[in-house]
C-alpha positions in Angstrom: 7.3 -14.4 -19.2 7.3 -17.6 -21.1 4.2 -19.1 -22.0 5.2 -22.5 -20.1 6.2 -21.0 -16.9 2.9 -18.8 -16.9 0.9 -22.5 -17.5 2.8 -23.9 -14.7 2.5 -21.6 -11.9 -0.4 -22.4 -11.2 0.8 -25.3 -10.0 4.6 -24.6 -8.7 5.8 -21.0 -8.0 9.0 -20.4 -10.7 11.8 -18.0 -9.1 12.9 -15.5 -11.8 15.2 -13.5 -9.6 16.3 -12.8 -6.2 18.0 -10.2 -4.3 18.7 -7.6 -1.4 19.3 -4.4 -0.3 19.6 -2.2 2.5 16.1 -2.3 3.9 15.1 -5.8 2.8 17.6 -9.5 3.7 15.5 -10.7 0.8 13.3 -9.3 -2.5 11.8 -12.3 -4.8 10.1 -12.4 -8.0 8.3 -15.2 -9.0 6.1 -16.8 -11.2 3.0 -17.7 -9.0 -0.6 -18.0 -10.7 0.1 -16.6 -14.1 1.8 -13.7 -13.4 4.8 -12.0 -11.5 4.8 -11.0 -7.9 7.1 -9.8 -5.7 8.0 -11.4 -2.6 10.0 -11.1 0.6 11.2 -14.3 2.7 7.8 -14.1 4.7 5.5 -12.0 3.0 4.2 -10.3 -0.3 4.8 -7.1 -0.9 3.3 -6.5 -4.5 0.9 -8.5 -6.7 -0.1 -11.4 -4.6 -2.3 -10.9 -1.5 -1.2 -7.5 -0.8 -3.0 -6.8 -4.3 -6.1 -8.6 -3.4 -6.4 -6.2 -0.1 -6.1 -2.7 -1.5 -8.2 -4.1 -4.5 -11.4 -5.0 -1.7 -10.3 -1.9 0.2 -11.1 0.3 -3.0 -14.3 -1.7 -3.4 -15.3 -0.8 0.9 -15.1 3.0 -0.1 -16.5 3.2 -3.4 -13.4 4.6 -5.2 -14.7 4.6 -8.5 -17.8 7.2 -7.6 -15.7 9.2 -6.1 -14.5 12.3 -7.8 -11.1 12.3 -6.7 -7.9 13.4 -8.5 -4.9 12.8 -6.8 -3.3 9.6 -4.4 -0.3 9.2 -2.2 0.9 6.0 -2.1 3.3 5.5 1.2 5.1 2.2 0.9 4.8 1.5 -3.3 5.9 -1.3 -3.6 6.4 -3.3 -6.9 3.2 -0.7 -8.4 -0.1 -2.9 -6.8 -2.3 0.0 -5.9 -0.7 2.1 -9.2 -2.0 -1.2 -11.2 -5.4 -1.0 -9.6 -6.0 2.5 -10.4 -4.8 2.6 -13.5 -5.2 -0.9 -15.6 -8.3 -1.7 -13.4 -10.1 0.8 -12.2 -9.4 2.8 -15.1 -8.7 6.0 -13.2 -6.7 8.7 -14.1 -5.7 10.1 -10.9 -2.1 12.2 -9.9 -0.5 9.5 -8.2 3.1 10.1 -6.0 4.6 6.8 -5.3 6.8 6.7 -1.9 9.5 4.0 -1.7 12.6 4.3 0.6 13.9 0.7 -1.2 15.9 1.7 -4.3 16.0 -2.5 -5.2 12.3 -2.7 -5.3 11.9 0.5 -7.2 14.3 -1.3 -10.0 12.1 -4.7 -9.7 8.9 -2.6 -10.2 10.0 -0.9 -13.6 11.7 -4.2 -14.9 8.7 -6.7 -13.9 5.9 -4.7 -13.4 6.0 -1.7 -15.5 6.1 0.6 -12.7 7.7 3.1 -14.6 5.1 3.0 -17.5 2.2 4.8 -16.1 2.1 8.8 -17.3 0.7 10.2 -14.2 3.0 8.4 -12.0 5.3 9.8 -9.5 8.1 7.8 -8.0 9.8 8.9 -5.1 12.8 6.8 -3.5 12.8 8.7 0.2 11.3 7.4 3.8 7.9 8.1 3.9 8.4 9.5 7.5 10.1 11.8 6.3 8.4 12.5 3.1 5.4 13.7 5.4 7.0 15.3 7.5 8.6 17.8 4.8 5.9 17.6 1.7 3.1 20.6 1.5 1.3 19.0 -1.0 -2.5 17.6 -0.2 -4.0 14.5 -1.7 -7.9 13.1 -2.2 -6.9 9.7 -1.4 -3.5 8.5 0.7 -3.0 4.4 1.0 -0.6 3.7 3.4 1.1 -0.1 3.1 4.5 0.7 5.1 6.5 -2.6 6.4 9.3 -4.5 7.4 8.7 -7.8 6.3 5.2 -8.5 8.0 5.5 -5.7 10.2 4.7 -1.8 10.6 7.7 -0.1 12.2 6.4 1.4 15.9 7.3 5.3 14.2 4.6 4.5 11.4 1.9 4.0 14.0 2.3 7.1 16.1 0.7 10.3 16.5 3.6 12.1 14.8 3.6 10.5 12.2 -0.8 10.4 11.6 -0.9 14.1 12.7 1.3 14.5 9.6 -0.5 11.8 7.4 -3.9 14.5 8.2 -1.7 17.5 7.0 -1.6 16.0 3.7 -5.4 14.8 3.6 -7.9 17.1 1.7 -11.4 17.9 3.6 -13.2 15.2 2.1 -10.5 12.4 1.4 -10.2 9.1 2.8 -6.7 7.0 4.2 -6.8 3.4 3.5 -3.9 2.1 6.4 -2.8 -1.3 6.1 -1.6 -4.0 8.8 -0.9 -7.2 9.6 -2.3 -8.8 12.9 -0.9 -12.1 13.4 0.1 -12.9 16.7 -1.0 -11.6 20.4 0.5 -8.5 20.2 -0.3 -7.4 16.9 -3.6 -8.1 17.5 -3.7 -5.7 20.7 -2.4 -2.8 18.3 -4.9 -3.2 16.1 -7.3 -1.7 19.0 -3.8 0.9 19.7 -4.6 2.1 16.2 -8.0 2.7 16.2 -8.0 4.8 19.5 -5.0 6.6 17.7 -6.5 6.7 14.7 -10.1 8.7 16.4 -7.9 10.8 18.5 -5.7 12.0 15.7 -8.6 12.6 13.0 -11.4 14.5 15.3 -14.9 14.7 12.9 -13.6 11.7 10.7 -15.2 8.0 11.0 -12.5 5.4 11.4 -13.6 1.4 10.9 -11.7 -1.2 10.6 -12.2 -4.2 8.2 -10.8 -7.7 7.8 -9.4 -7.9 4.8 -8.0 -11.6 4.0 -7.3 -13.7 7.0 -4.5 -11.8 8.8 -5.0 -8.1 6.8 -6.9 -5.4 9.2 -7.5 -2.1 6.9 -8.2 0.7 8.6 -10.5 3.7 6.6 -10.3 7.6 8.1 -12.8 9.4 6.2 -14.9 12.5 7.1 -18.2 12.6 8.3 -21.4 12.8 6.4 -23.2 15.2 7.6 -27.1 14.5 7.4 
């Protein structure tokens, strides 16, 4: 990044490269604020204010006291949560990366050093599928899955959260992220929770405003007194 363009993105966002791919008309890495995030034509998928919710979400359930060891990530992205963990957070957790979007996987290692962390897994398969087939358990899962600025209907079913618990350890958490921004949206946010209860009996579920249009929703067990 050149020391000019970093200046003056604070003021101006500087495009450094666009492109597409199967799942996505549109993938855009800019300049914006000092440093690189990556963009689609109407929302930000790594580094911008995706990065600012799953960075307050961590902060709502205390992630550094926790003695966890291992993440799922389902939706990676360009690496935001990876970059949390690791570079701020200063974790050293297992963490398998799910992407089904080849093109963003290749943005993530060339701008963001996605392919830099040690204890980083990256896997380039739906993440439908991936829980549907996977044995494997995890501490913490952090689910960010869209299409542009919305959740497809098969990522917000019982199917698919039924599976989502398979792969939860007793005492881990979920961290699901959506975007309520119109009428209907806004009714599935009270869909999700109700979904959310049914699927994960003796867990808490609450859901948090998280920027203006973010609702994170955070499945954890119960605390027995």
């Amino acid at each position: 990044m050149k020391s000019l363009h970093k200046y003056l993105s604070y003021i101006v966002r500087f495009v450094v490269e666009e492109s597409s791919s199967l799942h996505n008309d549109k993938l855009i890495v800019a300049i914006q604020d000092g440093k690189y995030v990556l963009n689609t034509q109407n929302a930000n998928y790594s580094f911008g204010s995706l990065h600012s919710v799953f960075q307050k979400a961590f902060k709502l359930i205390k992630l550094k006291e926790r003695n966890f060891s291992s993440c799922l990530v389902l939706g990676g992205g360009a690496g935001s949560v990876p970059s949390i963990l690791y570079n701020e957070l200063g974790l050293s957790l297992s963490t398998t990366v799910v992407e089904v979007d080849k093109e963003v996987i290749r943005l993530g290692k060339k701008y963001f050093k996605l392919g830099d962390y040690p204890k980083l897994t990256i896997i380039n398969e739906d993440a439908f599928v991936f829980v549907s087939n996977n044995t494997e358990s995890f501490d913490l899962i952090a689910i960010d899955i869209f299409k542009d600025v919305v959740v497809p209907e098969r990522f917000i079913s019982p199917v698919f959260f039924d599976n989502i618990k398979k792969r939860l350890n007793p005492n881990g958490v979920v961290i699901f992220n959506f975007v309520s921004f119109d009428f209907e949206t806004k009714q599935q946010v009270k869909n999700i929770e109700q979904l959310l209860t049914t699927v994960f009996k003796n867990y808490t579920v609450t859901t948090h405003k998280v920027e203006s249009l973010n609702r994170v929703f955070i499945v954890e067990r119960v605390k027995e007194v």
